[in-house]
C-alpha positions in Angstrom: 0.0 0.0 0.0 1.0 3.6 -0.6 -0.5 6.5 1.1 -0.4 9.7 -1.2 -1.1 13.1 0.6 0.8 16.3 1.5 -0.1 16.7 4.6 1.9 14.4 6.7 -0.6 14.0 9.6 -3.0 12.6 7.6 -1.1 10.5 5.7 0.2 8.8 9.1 -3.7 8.6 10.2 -4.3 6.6 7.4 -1.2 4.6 7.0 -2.2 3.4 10.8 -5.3 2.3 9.9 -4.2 0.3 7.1 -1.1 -0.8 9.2 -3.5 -2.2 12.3 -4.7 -4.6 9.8 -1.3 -6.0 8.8 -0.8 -3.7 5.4 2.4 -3.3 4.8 2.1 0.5 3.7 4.6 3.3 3.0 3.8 7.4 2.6 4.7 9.7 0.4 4.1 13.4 0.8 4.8 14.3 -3.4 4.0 12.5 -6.5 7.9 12.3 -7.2 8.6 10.6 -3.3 5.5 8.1 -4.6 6.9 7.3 -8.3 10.4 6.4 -6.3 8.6 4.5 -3.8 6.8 2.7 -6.7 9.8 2.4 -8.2 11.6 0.5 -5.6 8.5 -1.8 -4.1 5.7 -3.8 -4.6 2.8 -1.6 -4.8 -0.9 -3.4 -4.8 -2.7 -0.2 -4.1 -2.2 3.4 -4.0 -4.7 5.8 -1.7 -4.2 9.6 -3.1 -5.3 12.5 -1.7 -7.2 14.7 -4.2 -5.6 18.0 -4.5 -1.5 17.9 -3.8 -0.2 21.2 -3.3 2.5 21.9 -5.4 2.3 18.3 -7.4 0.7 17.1 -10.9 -2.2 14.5 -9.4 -3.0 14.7 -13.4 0.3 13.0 -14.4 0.0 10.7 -11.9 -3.4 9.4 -13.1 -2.3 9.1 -16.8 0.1 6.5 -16.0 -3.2 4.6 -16.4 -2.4 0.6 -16.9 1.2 0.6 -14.9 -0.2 2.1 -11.9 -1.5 -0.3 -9.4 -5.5 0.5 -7.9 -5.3 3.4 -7.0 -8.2 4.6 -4.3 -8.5 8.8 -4.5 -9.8 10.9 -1.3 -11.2 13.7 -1.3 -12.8 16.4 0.9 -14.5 18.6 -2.0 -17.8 16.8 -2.0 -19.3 14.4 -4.3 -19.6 16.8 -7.5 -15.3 16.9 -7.3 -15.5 13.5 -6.5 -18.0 13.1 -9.5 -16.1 14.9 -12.0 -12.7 13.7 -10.9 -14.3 10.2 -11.8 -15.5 11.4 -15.5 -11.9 12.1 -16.6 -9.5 10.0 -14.8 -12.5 7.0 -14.6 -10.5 4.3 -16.3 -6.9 5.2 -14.5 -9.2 5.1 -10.7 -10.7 2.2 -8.5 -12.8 4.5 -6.8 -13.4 7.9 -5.4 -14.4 8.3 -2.0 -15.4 11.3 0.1 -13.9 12.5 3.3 -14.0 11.6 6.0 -13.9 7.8 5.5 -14.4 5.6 7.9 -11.6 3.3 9.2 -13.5 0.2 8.6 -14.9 1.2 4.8 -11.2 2.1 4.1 -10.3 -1.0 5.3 -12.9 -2.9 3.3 -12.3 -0.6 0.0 -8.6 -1.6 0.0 -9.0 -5.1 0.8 -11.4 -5.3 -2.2 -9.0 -3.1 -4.7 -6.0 -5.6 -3.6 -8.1 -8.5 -4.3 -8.8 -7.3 -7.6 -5.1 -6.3 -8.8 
């Protein structure tokens, strides 16, 4: 697993949850820090936050096939969520709103590694 987000707090919050269920799972804070980490391990699944400051989240996306699941978060409601889906829909698992519950997160990536 690999936790995608800027802000390191809540890339740690989610890395724990997906750690208390015996995923092994690294964090990057930048697209570039995740495309090394990527580079050097076995990714099954990929959790982005939705808006990176400072990074191309577009880039990222249009990897499409070599790019494991990847699971994108966001706290801009269902219409970014939405829309986000409509253009980057065959490169994304699924969208899901914030805040996500532990146990759906849980369930979400366990589903997404199953289907890798």
């Amino acid at each position: 697993m690999l936790v995608v987000d800027d802000r390191p707090d809540e890339a740690c919050s989610t890395a724990q949850v997906l750690c208390s269920v015996a995923f092994n799972t690294a964090i990057a804070t930048t697209v570039q820090v995740a495309l090394q980490v990527m580079a050097t391990h076995d990714v099954r699944s990929v959790i982005l936050d939705h808006h990176l400051v400072g990074d191309d989240r577009e880039s990222f996306l249009e990897r499409g096939r070599v790019l494991p699941p990847v699971i994108v978060v966001s706290g801009m409601g269902r219409d970014a969520v939405a829309e986000l889906h409509a253009v980057h829909g065959d490169q994304l698992f699924t969208c899901l709103t914030k805040a996500v519950a532990a146990l759906y997160l849980i369930e979400v990536v366990s589903f997404a590694i199953g289907n890798a």
